[in-house]
C-alpha positions in Angstrom: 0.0 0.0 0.0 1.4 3.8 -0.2 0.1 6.5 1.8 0.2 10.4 1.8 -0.6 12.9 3.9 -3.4 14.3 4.9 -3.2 17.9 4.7 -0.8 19.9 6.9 -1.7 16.8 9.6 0.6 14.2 10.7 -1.7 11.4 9.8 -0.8 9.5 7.1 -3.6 7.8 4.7 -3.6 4.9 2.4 -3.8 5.8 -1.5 -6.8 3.6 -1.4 -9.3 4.4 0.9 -12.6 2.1 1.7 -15.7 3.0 1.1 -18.9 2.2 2.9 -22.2 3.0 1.7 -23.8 -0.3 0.3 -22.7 -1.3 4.2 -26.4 -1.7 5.6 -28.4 -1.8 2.1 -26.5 -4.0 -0.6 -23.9 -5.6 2.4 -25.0 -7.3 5.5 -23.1 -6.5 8.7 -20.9 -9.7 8.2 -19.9 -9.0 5.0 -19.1 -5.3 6.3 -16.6 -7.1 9.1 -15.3 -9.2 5.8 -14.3 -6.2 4.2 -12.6 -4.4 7.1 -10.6 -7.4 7.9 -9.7 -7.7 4.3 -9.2 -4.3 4.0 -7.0 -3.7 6.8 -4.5 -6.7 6.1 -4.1 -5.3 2.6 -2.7 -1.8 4.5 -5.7 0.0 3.9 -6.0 2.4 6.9 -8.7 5.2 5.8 -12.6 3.9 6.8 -14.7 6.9 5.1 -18.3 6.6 6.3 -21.4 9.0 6.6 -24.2 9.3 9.4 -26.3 9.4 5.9 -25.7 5.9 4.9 -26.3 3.5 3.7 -27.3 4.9 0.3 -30.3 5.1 -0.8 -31.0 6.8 2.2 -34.0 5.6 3.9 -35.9 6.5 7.5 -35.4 2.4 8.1 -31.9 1.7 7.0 -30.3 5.5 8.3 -27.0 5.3 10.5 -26.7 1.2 9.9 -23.5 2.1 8.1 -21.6 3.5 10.7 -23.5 1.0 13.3 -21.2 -1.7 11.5 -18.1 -0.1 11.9 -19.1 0.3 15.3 -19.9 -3.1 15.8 -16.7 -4.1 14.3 -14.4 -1.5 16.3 -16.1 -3.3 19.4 -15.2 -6.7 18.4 -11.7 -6.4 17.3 -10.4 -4.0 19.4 -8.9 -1.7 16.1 -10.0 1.3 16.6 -6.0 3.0 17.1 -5.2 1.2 13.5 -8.0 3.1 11.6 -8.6 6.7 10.1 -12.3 6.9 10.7 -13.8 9.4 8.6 -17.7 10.4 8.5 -20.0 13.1 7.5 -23.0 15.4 9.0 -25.4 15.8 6.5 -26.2 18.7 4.9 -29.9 20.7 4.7 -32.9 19.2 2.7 -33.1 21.4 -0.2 -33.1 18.4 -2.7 -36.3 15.8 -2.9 -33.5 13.0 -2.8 -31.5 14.4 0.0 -32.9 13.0 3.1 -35.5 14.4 5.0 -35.5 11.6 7.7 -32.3 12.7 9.7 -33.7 14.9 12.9 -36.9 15.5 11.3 -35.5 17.8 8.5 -33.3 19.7 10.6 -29.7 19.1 9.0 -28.6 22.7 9.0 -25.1 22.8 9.7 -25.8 24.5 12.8 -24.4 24.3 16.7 -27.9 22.3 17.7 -28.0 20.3 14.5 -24.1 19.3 13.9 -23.7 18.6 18.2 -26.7 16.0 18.1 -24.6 14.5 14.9 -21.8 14.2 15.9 -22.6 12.6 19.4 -24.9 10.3 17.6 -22.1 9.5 15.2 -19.9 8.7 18.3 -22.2 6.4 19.9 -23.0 4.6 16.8 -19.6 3.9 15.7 -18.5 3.1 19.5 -16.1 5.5 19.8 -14.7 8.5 21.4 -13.3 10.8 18.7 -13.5 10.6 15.1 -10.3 11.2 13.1 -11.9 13.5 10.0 -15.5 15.1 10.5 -16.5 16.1 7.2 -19.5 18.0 5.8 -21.5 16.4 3.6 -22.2 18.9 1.4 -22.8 22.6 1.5 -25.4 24.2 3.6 -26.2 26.9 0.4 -27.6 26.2 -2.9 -24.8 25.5 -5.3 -23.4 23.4 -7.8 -22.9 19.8 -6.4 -24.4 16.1 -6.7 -24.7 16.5 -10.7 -25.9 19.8 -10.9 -24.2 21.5 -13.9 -25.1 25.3 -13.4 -24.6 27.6 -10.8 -28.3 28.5 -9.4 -29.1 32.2 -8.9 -31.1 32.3 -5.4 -30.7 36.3 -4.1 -33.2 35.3 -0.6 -31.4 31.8 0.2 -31.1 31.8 3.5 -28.0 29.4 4.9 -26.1 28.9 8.1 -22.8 31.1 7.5 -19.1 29.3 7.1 -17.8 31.0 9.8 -20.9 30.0 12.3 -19.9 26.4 11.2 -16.4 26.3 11.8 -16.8 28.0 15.6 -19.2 24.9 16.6 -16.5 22.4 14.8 -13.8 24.1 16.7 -15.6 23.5 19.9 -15.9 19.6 18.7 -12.3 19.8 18.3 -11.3 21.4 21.8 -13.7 19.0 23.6 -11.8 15.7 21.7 -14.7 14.8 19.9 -13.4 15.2 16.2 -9.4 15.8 15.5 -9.6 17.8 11.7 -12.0 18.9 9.5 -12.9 18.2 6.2 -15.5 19.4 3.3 -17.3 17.4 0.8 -18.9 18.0 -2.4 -17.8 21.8 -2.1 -17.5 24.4 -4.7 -13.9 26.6 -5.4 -15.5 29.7 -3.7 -16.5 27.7 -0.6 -12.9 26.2 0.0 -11.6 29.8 -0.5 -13.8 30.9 2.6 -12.9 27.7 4.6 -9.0 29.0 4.5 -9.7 32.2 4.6 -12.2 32.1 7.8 -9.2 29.9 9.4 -7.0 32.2 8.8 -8.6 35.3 9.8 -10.6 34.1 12.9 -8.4 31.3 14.0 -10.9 28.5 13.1 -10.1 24.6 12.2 -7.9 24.7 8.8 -9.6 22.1 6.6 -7.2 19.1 5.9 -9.4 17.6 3.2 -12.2 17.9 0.4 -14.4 14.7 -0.9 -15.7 15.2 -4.3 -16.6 12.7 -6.9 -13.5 12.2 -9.0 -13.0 9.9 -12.5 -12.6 9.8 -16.2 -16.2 10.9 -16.7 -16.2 13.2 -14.1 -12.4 15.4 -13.9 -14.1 18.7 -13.1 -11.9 18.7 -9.8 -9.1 19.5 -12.0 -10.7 22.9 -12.6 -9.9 25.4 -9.7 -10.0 23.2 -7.3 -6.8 20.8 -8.0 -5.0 24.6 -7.7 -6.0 24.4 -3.6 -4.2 20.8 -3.0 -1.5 22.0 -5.1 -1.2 25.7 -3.1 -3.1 24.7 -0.1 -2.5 21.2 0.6 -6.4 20.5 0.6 -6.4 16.8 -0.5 -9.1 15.3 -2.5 -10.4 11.7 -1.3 -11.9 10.8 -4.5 -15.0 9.6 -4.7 -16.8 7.3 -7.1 -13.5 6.3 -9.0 -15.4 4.1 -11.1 -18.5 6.2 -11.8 -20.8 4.3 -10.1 -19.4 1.2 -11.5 -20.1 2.6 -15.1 -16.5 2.4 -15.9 -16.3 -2.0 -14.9 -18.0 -1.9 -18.4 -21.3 -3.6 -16.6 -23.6 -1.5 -18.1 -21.6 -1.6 -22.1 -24.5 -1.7 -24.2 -27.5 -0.5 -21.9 -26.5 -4.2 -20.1 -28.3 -4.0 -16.2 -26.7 -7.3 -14.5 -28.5 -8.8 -11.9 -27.9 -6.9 -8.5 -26.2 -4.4 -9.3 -26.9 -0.6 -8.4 -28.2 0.7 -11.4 -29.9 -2.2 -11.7 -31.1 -1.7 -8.5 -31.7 1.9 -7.8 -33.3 4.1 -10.6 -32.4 7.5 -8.4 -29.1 7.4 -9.6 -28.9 8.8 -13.2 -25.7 11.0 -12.9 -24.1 8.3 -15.4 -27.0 7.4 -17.5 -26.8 10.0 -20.3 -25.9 9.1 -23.9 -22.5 11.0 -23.8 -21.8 9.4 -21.0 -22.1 5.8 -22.7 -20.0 6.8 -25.1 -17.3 7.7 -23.5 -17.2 5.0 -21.3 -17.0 2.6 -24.1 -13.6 4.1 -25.2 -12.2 4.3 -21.6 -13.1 0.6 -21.5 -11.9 -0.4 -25.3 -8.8 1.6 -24.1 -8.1 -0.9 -20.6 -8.7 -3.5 -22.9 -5.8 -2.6 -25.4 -3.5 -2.9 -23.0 -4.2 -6.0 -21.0 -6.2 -3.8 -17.9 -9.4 -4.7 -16.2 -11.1 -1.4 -16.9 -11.8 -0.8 -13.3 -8.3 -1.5 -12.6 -7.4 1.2 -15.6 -10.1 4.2 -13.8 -9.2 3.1 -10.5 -4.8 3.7 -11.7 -5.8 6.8 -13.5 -7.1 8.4 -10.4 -4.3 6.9 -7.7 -1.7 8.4 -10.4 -3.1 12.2 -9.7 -0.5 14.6 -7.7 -3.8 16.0 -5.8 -6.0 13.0 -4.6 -5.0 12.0 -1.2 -7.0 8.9 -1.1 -9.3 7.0 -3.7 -12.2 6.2 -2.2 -13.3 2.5 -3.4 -16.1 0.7 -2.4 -17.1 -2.8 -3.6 -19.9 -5.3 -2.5 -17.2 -8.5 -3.0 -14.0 -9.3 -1.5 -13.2 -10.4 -5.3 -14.3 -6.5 -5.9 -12.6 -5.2 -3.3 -9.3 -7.0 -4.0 -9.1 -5.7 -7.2 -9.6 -2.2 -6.7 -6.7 -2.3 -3.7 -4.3 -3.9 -6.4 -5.2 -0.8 -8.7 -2.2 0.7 -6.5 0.3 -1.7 -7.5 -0.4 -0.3 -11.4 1.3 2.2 -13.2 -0.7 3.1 -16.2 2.0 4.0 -19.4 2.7 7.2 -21.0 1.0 6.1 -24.8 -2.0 5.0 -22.8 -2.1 8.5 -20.8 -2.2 10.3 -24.1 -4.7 8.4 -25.6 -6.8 8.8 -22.6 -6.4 12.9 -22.8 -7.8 12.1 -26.4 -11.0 10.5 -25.2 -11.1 13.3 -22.4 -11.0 15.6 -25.7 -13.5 14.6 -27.5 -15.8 13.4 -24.5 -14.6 16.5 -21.6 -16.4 15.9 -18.4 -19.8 14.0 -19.6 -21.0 13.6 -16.2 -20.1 16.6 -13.9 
């Protein structure tokens, strides 16, 4: 396994990270245990979970997830050989956000992210969670698939700064150690550093966005902050929701599987998107890659992702995509990749 850093902290986190929201909805608790253990003796040491999860997100299934890894921290004892990592969800402005969680009330508020966080702590049997992350902003912006900035003048949203003084009190009473964002825009990291460094509040160490062939938009202002700033990006749905296997070539559905499953999920469904996939996937092909192994290298080969986020409902799965780290993809097949990227730039943003 290799690791880097996370941020400007001393921790050090493994290039692949796991993932773990099928844990609870496509994965039983077992299986969940399975991957750890797997996991774990492979040198993975980054566990990135959500209070959200399992995904769908549903009223019956919510905070199962993280009940697992609690369950599992509990049993083995491993809690000082793990990064845990998980997420207060944001407000309900979207018909398939949740609006289960606290009755609606997710704003990223003192009230709101306290109850979270101690909920978070009693579910996953711990004391202290490594990186507290938000799950996405609490302001109408562009994130989850949403291409265009919207224009709302009278939005009313809990500010940064109020955010970071309750997380700072999380971090003075032991309860979380750093701070991270997710699904964030270039103009909310810019606030982030610049409220920390004007009103002495936690410096975020880390930003989770969905990163992948179809998907490089990260590489647009915000690879500039992990380059300047060292804000790392734990990538997120390397494989494009398993679009990128080459499952679904042809409009193919297998048996089980989440698309196949779950019609909510339509980031990945569009025509353009098809196409390019089938190029990425003729391209692993030419050269002898699995083309999950081929996304899964193209993303652990980027100077600004800290961690690749993998997730996988299969050991067999799962011990494929921590291999990815052992492969170096080639120079040719780099340049022909930037020539599907030009003709196919960022289908599903």
């Amino acid at each position: 396994m290799k690791y880097r850093k996370l941020g400007h902290t001393d921790i050090e986190v493994s290039l692949i990270g796991l993932g773990t929201m099928t844990w609870g909805e496509q994965n039983t608790e077992a299986q969940a245990h399975e991957q750890l253990d797997f996991a774990l003796d492979h040198g993975v040491n980054l566990v990135d979970t959500a209070e959200m999860y399992p995904v769908p997100p549903r009223a019956e299934t919510q905070g199962r997830t993280e009940a697992y890894i609690g369950s599992w921290l509990a049993k083995t004892g491993k809690r000082h050989e793990i990064v845990l990592a998980t997420k207060v969800a944001g407000p309900t402005s979207d018909p398939k956000r949740p609006g289960h969680i606290r009755g609606g009330k997710t704003r990223l508020d003192r009230s709101n992210i306290t109850q979270a966080v101690d909920e978070s702590l009693k579910r996953l049997q711990t004391d202290y969670i490594d990186l507290y992350q938000l799950h996405w902003p609490d302001r109408t912006t562009t994130f989850f698939g949403r291409p265009l900035y919207p224009w709302k003048d009278d939005e009313q949203s809990v500010p940064i700064e109020e955010t970071l003084d309750v997380l700072q009190g999380l971090v003075k009473a032991g309860k979380i150690r750093y701070v991270g964002v997710s699904n964030e825009t270039p103009w909310g990291v810019a606030q982030f550093l610049k409220l920390s460094e004007t009103r002495g509040l936690p410096r975020i160490v880390s930003i989770q966005n969905p990163y992948n062939l179809l998907n490089r938009s990260y590489e647009t202002g915000l690879s500039e902050f992990t380059h300047r700033e060292g804000v790392g990006l734990l990538a997120y749905s390397p494989l494009a929701m398993g679009v990128l296997t080459g499952k679904y070539l042809n409009g193919a559905r297998p048996e089980g599987a989440r698309l196949t499953l779950f019609t909510r999920f339509d980031r990945y469904s569009k025509p353009q998107v098809e196409k390019a996939a089938a190029e990425y996937i003729g391209l692993a092909r030419q050269h002898g890659l699995s083309p999950a192994t081929m996304a899964l290298a193209f993303v652990n080969q980027q100077p600004f992702v800290t961690s690749n986020l993998i997730g996988a409902t299969t050991l067999e799965l799962l011990k494929e995509n921590i291999e990815s780290v052992d492969v170096t993809l080639s120079e040719d097949l780099l340049k022909s990749i930037r020539d599907v990227h030009l003709r196919y730039p960022n289908p599903a943003p």
